[in-house]
Steps between C-alpha positions, in 0.01 A plus 500: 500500500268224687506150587183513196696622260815237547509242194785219606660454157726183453681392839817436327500750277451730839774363646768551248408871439565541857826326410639701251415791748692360722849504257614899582439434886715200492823681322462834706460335830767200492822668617226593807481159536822399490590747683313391779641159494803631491446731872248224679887307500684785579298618769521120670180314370523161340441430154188327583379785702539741197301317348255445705519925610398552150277269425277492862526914495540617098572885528839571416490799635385378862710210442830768480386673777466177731864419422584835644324454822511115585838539590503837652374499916132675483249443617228272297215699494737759281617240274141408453346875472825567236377234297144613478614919424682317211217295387215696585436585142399183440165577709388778248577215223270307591219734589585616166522199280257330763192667302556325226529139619125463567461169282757368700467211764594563822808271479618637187487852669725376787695316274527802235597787791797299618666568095370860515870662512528847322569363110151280588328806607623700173406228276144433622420882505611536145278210385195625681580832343501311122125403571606120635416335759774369786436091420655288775692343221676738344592664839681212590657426171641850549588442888609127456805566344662817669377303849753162347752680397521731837560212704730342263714792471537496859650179529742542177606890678543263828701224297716717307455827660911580511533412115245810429672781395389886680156552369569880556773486300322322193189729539282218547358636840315753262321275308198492713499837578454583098246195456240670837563863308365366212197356700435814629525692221264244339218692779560835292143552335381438810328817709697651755837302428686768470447674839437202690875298338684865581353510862628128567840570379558809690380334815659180470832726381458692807389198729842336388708778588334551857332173631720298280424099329258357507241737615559740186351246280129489693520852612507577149201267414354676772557805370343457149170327626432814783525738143298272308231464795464898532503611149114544386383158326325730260818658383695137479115385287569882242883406451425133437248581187737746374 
């Protein structure tokens, strides 16, 4: 799809499709959120500084990892190079989804890759895949509210943190896990998922056990775009018209 082909329908009707996109992100990833209140207080930061952690940085994941080495005496090059193996994925997002934002402005590009966390990604790719374009507006009616309700999760898991009950216990940690399975399996049709999804488990399963978190998470990325970059692109072309 091209920047030619793009027809901007209705701004607000843009916006609240992104919206209602928006709903299953905001259930799955809330006791995340919480959650992270809920450490940022344990591990010694203010209530105002949880906030501001998720708000400033918005990436759960690095966010989790920071509250495991801010307090812990490294060095802070390794603090800074553990960050990036966790979010290096976000990299191939955007030279992914970065195709498609053509008939964007510049500002609305810088402004749209700060949102583009893994549910963003998903989203986007599905709705170039159903023929649409990626309108500014209906990205950020999907990224709007999961970005608002991140950072006010934070500060009610900072507030009232104690009063939350073991999310381990409840099975709520495995919400998010389920909802990112069902984004990937939403890739199915396309060509090559199969061998490419198995080699980035079994690397990232075998990263885990050796290297350990969070390098298992890019060195399984990693993993999955070498396969993809050395299988034939006439063979990926044959399966995709099958």
């Amino acid at each position: 799809m091209t920047a030619d082909s793009y027809a901007a329908p209705r701004p607000w009707s843009e916006f609240m499709l992104g919206a209602r996109r928006s709903l299953p992100v905001l259930v799955a990833a809330a006791p995340f959120g919480l959650l992270f209140g809920m450490l940022a207080v344990e591990n010694g930061f203010s209530t105002f500084e949880a906030v501001f952690m998720s708000a400033a940085i918005y990436a759960g994941a690095s966010q989790m990892v920071g509250l495991d080495l801010f307090g812990a005496k490294i060095a802070p090059w390794l603090v800074v190079l553990s960050i990036f193996a966790v979010n290096f994925r976000h990299v191939l997002y955007s030279a992914t989804i970065g195709r498609q934002l053509s008939h964007w402005t510049p500002l609305q590009r810088v402004i749209g890759f700060f949102f583009l966390v893994d549910p963003q990604f998903a989203e986007a790719e599905q709705r170039v895949e159903s023929g649409r374009a990626v309108s500014f507006t209906w990205y950020m009616g999907l990224a709007l509210p999961i970005y608002a309700c991140w950072v006010v999760e934070a500060w009610l898991g900072a507030l009232f943190g104690r009063l939350i009950p073991d999310p381990h216990a409840l099975g709520l940690d495995f919400l998010l896990p389920i909802y990112f399975l069902g984004l990937v399996m939403s890739f199915r049709k396309r060509a090559l998922w199969l061998p490419v999804v198995g080699v980035s488990a079994v690397a990232s399963i075998i990263a885990y056990k050796t290297v350990g978190s969070p390098w298992h998470v890019s060195i399984g990325a990693l993993a999955g775009v070498f396969l993809g970059a050395l299988l034939p692109p006439g063979k990926a072309a044959r399966e995709e018209a099958q």
